[in-house]
C-alpha positions as CSV (number, residue, x, y, z in Angstrom):
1,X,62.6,225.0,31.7
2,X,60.5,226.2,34.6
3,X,62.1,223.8,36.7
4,X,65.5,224.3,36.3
5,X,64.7,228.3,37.2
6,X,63.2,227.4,40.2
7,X,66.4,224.8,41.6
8,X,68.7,227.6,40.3
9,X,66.7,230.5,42.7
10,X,66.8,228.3,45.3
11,X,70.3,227.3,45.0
12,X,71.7,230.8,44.6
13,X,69.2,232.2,47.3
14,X,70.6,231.6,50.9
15,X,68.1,230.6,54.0
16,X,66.7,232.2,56.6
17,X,68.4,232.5,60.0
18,X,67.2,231.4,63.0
19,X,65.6,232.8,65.6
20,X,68.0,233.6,68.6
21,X,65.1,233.6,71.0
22,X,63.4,230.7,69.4
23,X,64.7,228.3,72.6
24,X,63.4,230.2,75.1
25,X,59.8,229.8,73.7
26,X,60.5,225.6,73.8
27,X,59.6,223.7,77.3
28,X,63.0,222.6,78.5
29,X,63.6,218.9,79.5
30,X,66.5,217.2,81.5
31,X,68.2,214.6,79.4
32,X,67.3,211.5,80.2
33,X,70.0,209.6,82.1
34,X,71.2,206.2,80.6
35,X,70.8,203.4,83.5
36,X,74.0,202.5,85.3
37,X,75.7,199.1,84.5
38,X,76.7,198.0,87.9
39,X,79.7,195.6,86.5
40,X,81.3,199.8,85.7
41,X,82.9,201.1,89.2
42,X,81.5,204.9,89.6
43,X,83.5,207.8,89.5
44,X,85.8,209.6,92.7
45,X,84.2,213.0,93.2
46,X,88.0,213.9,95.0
47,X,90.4,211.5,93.1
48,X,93.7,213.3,94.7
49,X,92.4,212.8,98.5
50,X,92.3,208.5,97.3
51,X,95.8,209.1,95.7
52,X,97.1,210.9,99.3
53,X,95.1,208.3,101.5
54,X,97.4,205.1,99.0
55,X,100.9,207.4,99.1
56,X,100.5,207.0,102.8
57,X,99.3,203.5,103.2
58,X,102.3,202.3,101.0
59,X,104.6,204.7,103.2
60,X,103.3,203.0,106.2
61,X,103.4,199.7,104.9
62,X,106.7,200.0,104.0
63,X,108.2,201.1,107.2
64,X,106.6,198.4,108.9
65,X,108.3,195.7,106.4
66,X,111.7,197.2,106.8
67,X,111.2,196.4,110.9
68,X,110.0,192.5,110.4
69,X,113.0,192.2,108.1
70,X,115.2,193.8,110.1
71,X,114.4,191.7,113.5
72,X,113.9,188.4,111.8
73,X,117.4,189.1,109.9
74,X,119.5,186.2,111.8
75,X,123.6,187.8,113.0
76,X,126.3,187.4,110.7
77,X,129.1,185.3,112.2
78,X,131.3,188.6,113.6
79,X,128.7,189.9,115.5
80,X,127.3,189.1,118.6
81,X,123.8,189.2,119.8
82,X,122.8,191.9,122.1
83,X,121.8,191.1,125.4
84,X,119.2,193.1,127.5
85,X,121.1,195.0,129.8
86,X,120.3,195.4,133.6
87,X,119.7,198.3,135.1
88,X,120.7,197.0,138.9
89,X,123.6,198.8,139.4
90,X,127.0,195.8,139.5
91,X,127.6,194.3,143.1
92,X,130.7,195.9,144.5
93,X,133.4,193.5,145.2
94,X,134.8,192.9,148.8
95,X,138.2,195.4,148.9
96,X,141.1,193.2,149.2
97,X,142.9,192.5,153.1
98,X,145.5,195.7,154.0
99,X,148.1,193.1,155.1
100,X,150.2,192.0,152.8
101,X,150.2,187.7,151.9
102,X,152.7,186.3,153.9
103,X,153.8,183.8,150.8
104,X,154.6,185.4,147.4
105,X,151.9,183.9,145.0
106,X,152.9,181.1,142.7
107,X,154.2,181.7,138.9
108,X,151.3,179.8,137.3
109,X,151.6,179.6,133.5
110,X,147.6,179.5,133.3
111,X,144.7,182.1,132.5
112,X,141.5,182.7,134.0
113,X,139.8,181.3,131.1
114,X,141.5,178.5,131.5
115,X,143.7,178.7,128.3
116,X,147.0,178.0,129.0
117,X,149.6,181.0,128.3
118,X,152.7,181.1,125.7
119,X,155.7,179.1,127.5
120,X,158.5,181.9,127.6
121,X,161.4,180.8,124.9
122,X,164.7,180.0,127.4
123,X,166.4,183.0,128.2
124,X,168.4,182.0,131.2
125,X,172.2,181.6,130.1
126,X,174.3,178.6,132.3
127,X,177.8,179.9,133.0
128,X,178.6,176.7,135.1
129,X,177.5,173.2,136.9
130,X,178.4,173.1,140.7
131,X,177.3,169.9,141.1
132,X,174.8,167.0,140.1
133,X,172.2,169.8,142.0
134,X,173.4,173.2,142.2
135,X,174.8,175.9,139.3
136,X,175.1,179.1,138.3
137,X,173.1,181.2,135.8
138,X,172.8,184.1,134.1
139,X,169.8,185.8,134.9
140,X,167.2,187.5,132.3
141,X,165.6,190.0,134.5
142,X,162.0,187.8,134.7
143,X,162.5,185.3,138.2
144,X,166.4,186.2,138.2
145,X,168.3,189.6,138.0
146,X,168.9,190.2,134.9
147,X,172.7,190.2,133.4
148,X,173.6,189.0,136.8
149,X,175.4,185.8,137.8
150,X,173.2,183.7,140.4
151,X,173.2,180.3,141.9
152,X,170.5,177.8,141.8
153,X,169.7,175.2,143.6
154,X,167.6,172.5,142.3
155,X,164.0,171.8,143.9
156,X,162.6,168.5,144.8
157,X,166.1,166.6,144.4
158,X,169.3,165.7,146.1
159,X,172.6,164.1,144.1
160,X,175.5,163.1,146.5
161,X,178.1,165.1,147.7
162,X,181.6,165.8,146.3
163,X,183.4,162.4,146.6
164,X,180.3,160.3,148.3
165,X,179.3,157.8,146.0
166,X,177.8,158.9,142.3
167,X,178.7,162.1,142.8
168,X,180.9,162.4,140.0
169,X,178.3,160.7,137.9
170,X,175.4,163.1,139.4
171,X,178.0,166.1,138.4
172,X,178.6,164.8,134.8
173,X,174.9,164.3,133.9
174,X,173.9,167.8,134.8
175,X,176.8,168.9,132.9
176,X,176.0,167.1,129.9
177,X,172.4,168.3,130.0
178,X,173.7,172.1,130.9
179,X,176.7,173.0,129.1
180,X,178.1,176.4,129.7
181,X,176.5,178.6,127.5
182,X,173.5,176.5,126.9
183,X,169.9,178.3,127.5
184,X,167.3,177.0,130.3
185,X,164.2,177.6,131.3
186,X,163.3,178.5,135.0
187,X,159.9,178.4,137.3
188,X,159.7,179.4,140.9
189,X,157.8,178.1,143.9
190,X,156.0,179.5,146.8
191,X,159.7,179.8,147.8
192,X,161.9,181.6,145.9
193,X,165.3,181.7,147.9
194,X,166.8,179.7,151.1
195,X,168.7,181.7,153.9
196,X,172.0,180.9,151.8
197,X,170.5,183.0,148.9
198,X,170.3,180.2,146.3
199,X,167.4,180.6,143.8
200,X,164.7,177.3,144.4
201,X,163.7,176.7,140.5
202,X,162.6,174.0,138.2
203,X,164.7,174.0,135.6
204,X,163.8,173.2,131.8
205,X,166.4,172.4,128.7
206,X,166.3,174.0,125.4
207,X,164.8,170.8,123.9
208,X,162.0,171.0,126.9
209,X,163.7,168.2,129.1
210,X,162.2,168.8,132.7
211,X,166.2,168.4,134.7
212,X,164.6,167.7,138.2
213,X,162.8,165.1,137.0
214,X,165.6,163.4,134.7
215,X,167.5,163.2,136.9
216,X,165.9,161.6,139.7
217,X,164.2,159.4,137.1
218,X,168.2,158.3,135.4
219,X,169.3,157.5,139.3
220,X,171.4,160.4,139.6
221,X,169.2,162.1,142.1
222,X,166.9,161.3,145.2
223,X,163.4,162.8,145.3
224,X,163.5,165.4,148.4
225,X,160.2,167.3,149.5
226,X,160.4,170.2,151.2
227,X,158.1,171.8,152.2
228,X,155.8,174.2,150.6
229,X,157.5,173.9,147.7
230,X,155.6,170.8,146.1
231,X,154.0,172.3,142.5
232,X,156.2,169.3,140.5
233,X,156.5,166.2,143.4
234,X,154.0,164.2,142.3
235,X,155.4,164.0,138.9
236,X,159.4,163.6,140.3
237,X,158.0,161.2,143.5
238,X,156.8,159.3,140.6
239,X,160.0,159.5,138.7
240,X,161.7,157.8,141.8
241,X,159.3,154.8,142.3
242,X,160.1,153.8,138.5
243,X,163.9,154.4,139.1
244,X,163.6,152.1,142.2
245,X,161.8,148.9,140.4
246,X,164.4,150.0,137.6
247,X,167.4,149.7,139.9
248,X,169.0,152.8,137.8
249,X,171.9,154.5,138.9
250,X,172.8,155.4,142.8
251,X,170.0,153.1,143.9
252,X,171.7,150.3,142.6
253,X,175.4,151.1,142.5
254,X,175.8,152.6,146.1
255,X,174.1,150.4,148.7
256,X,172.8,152.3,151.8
257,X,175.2,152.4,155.1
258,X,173.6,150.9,157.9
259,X,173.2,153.0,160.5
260,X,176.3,153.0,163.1
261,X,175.2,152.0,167.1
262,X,177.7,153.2,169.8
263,X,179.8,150.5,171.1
264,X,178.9,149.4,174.6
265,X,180.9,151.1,177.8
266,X,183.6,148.4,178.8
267,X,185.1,148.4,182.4
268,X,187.5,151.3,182.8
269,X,191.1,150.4,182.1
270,X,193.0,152.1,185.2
271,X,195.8,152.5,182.7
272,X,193.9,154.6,180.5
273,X,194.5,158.4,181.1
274,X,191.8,160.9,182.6
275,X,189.8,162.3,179.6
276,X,190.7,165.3,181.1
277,X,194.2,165.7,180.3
278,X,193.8,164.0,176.9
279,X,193.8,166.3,173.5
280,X,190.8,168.1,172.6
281,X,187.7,166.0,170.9
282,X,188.0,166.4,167.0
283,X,184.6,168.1,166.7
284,X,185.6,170.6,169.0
285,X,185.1,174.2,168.6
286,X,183.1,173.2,164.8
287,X,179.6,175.1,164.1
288,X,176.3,172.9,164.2
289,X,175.5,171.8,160.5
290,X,172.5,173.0,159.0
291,X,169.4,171.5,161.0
292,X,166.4,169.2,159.2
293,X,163.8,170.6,157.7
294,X,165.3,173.4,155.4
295,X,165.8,173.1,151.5
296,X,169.0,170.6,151.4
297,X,172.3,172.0,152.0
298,X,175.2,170.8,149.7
299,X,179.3,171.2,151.3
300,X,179.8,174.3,149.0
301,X,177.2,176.2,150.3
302,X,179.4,175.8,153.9
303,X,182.2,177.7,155.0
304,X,184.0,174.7,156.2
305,X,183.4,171.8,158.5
306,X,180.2,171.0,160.4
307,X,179.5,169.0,163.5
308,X,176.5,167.3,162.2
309,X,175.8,164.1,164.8
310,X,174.2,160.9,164.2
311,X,172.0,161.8,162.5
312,X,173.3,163.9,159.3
313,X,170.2,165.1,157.6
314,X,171.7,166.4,154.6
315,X,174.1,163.6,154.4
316,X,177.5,165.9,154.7
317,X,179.3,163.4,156.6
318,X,181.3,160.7,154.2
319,X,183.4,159.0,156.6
320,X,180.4,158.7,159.3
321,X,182.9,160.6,162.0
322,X,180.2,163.3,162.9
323,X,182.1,165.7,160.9
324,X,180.1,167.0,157.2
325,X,182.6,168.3,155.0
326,X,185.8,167.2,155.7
327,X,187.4,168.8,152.8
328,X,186.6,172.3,153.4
């Protein structure tokens, strides 16, 4: 019974407080520190000055990537690479001579870089054949006036004349190639007209038939140089030989006239009458013909009849008289 009174004072009893200035009376001693494990990394005493010092590297390393991958990037197939440019200033070029070239330049159908240019469609209109060489065109305002009736002569070829041999044949072939109305194609030389203002051109079809060399290459035209006009004669030269071993056309059906000699002086008939008081000469009072040496010269680019000699160097004389163009 005793017991139980003594657990129940104690249990309803509270304790004693402690003293507030019980600690100071104790020694005081640091805590001892626990040994470091070296496999643990330490702690940062400034943790945001590392973060700063990474931000920056992986700024820095960034830019630098974005450079190698932009230099080693290779050029897409539109783009060209760039070149290092100079910083010489350019050579000047030589100024070109005051005086003007005393040739027109040629009409070359080729660029500088060496790509050939677009072939103009035929725009030159034929409003008639003359003859196996010469007609008359329309031009379109390019090599002839345009809207303007002119006459061209053909470069690099000669047909015969009106009534020589093949003429009609010479006439009839052009014709059939250049019907009035039909389209051509024309290029110029270093020359572009003769003093009897005809129009030296090569001449093209619509179905890109080259006419100067057709028709020297049928036999219905001789090869002719004159000079400086020569951009086509090897091609048409060419076209000659391989009518010649051909035998084609004139070269075959008119054989060439030998040339005539003067007959020998016989002893003076004292019958005959004084040259004096007989009529006139026949070539009396006639204009020279055309001399050699310019582009050839057809009868219908003449007035009338020539006195052109022995030697005839357009062939104008049919009958071998001395006279070219009878029938003017």
């Amino acid at each position: 019974m005793r017991h139980r009174l003594t657990h129940l004072e104690g249990a309803m009893c509270p304790s004693r407080p402690p003293d507030a200035r019980a600690w100071r009376d104790q020694s005081w001693q640091p805590r001892p520190r626990r040994p470091r494990d070296p496999r643990r990394p330490g702690r940062l005493k400034h943790p945001w000055i590392t973060a700063l010092a990474v931000v920056l590297g992986l700024l820095l390393g960034l830019g630098g990537l974005g450079s190698l991958l932009e230099d080693g990037r290779e050029p897409t197939s539109g783009s060209s690479t760039p070149t290092e440019t100079s910083t010489r200033p350019p050579a000047r070029s030589p100024a070109p001579p005051s005086s003007p070239p005393s040739s027109p330049p040629r009409d070359d159908t080729a660029t500088p870089a060496g790509k050939p240019s677009p072939t103009p469609p035929p725009s030159v209109v034929v409003v008639g054949v003359v003859d196996g060489d010469t007609l008359d065109v329309r031009g379109d305002g390019r090599i002839l006036p345009k809207d303007r009736v002119a006459r061209v002569r053909l470069l690099e070829v000669d047909t015969p004349e009106k009534g020589a041999c093949f003429a009609d044949e010479a006439t009839a072939r052009t014709t059939a190639l250049l019907p009035p109305g039909s389209r051509v194609r024309v290029q110029r030389d270093v020359e572009l007209m003769d003093r009897y203002d005809r129009h030296l051109l090569y001449v093209w079809t619509e179905d890109g038939t080259f006419l100067n060399e057709s028709l020297v290459r049928s036999g219905h035209a001789e090869a002719v140089l004159f000079p400086p006009n020569d951009k086509h004669w090897t091609a048409i030269a060419g076209a000659e030989d391989a009518a010649r071993q051909a035998g084609a056309g004139l070269l075959s059906a008119c054989p060439e006239t030998p040339p005539q000699t003067p007959a020998a002086p016989g002893p003076a008939d004292p019958a005959a009458p004084d040259p004096a008081d007989s009529a006139a000469s026949p070539d009396a009072g006639l204009p020279d013909g055309p001399p050699a040496g310019v582009p050839d010269v057809d009868c219908s680019d003449l007035p009338g009849p020539v006195r052109v000699g022995p030697d005839d160097p357009h062939r104008l004389d049919r009958d071998g008289d001395g006279i070219g163009c009878d029938a003017n």
